[in-house]
C-alpha beads as a LAMMPS data file, in Angstrom:
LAMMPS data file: protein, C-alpha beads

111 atoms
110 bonds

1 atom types
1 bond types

-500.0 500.0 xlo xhi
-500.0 500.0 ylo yhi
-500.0 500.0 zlo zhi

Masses

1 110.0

Atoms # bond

1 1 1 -11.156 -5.644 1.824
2 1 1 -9.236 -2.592 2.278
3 1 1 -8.421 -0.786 5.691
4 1 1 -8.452 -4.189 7.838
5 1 1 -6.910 -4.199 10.866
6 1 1 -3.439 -4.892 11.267
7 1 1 -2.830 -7.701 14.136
8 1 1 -2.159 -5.922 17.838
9 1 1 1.234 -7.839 18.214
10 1 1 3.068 -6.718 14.611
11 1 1 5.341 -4.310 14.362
12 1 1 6.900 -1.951 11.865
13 1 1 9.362 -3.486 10.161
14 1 1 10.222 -1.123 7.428
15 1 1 8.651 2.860 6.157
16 1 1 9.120 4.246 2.948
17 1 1 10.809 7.788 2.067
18 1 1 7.854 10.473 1.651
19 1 1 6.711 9.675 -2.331
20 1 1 5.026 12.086 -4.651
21 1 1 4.521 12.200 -8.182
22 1 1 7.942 12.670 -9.467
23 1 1 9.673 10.216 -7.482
24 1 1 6.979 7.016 -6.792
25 1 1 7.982 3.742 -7.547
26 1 1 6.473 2.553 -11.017
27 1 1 5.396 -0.901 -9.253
28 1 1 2.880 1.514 -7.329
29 1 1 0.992 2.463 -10.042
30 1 1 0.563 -0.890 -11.301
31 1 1 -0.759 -3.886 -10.458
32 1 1 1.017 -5.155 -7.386
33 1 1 0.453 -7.386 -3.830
34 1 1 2.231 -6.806 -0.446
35 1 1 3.979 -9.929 0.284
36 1 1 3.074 -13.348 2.482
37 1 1 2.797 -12.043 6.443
38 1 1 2.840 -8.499 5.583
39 1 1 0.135 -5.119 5.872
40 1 1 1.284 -2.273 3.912
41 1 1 -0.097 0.971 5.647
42 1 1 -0.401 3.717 3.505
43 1 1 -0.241 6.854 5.087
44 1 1 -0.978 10.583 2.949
45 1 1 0.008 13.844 4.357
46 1 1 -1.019 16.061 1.388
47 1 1 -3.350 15.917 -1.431
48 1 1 -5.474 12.468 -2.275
49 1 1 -4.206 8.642 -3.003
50 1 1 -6.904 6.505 -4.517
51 1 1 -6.460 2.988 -3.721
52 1 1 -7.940 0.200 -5.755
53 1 1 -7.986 -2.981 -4.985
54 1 1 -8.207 -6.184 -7.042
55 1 1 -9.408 -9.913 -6.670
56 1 1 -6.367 -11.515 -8.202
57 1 1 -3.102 -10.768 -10.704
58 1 1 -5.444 -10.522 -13.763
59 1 1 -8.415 -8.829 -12.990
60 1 1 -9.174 -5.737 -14.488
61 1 1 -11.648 -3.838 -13.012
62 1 1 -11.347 -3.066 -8.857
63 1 1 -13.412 -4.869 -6.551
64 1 1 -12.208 -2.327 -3.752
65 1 1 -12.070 1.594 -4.928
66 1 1 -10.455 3.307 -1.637
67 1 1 -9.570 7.243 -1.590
68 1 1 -7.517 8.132 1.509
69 1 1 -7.215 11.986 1.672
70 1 1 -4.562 14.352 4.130
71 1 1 -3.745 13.083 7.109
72 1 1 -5.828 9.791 6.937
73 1 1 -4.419 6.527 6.300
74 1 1 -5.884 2.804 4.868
75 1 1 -4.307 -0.711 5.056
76 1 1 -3.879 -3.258 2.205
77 1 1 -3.791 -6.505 3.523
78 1 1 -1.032 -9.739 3.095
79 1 1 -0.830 -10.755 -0.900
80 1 1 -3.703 -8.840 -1.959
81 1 1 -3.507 -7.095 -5.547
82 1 1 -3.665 -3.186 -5.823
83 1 1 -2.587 -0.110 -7.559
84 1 1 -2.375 3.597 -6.602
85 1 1 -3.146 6.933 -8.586
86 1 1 -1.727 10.103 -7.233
87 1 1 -3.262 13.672 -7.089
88 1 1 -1.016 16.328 -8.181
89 1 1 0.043 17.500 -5.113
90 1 1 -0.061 13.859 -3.212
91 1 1 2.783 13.015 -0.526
92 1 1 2.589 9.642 1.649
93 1 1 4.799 6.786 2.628
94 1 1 4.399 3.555 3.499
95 1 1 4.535 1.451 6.750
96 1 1 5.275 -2.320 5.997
97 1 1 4.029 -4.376 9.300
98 1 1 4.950 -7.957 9.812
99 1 1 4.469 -10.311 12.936
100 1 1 7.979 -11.631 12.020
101 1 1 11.246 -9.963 11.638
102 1 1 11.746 -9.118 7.524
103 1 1 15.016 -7.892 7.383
104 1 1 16.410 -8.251 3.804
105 1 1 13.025 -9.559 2.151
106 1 1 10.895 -8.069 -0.184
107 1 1 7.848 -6.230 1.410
108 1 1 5.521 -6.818 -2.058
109 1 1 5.524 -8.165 -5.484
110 1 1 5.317 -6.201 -8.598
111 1 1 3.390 -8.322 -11.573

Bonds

1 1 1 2
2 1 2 3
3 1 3 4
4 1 4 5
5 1 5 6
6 1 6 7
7 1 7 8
8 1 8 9
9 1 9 10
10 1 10 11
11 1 11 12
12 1 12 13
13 1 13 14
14 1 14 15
15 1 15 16
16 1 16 17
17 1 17 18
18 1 18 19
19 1 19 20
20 1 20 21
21 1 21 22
22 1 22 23
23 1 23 24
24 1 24 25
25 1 25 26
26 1 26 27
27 1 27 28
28 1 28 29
29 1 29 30
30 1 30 31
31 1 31 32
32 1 32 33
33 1 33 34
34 1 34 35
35 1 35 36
36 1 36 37
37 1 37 38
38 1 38 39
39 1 39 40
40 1 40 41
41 1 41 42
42 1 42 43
43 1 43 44
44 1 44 45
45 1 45 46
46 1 46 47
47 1 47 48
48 1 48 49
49 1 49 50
50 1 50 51
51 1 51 52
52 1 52 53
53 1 53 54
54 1 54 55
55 1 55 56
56 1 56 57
57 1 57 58
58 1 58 59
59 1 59 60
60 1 60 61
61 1 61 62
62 1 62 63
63 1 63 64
64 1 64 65
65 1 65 66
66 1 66 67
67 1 67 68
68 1 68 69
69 1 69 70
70 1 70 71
71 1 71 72
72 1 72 73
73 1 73 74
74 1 74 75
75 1 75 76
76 1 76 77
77 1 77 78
78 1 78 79
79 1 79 80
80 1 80 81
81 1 81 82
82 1 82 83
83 1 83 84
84 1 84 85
85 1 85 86
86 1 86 87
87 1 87 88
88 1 88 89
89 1 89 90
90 1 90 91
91 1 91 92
92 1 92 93
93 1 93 94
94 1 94 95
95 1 95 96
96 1 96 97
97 1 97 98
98 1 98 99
99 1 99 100
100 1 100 101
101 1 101 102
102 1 102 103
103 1 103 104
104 1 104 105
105 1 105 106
106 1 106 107
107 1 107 108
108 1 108 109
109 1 109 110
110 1 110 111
């Protein structure tokens, strides 16, 4: 599920600030989707992100267990369910890519 590809034609249509773990978003650690039409590429340039994935809202238990080390990246396809942990010394953004323009929506849903 994880780490499909994102569509030749889409573009970038929004990056995050560098996170770590004193300033990541709460709705990253939980259970959360990117939003209709949109790949969230998560990109870490220090430490380890662990990346699990989830077959709907509800479930539990990940279906998709990804850890994305330095300088690697994975993608998390349109309106699928995930949550991130952090290693200590973790830094990454995120690259939100869209085949439409997005300006002023939301890039994902928190639960």
């Amino acid at each position: 599920m994880s780490h499909q590809r994102i569509p030749a034609d889409w573009t970038i249509q929004r990056s995050t600030p560098f996170f770590t773990k004193d300033n990541v978003p709460a709705a990253l650690l939980t259970h959360h989707n990117t939003a209709e039409g949109v790949f969230g590429q998560l990109c870490v340039m220090e430490g380890v992100v662990t990346y699990y994935g989830f077959a709907d809202s509800e479930a539990t238990e990940p279906e998709v267990t990804v850890v994305i080390n330095a300088v690697q990246f994975a993608t998390s396809p349109p309106e699928y369910w995930h949550r991130i942990k952090l290693s200590p010394d973790a830094q990454f953004n995120i690259n939100f890519w869209s085949e439409k323009d997005k300006t002023g929506q939301a890039m994902f849903n928190s639960k």
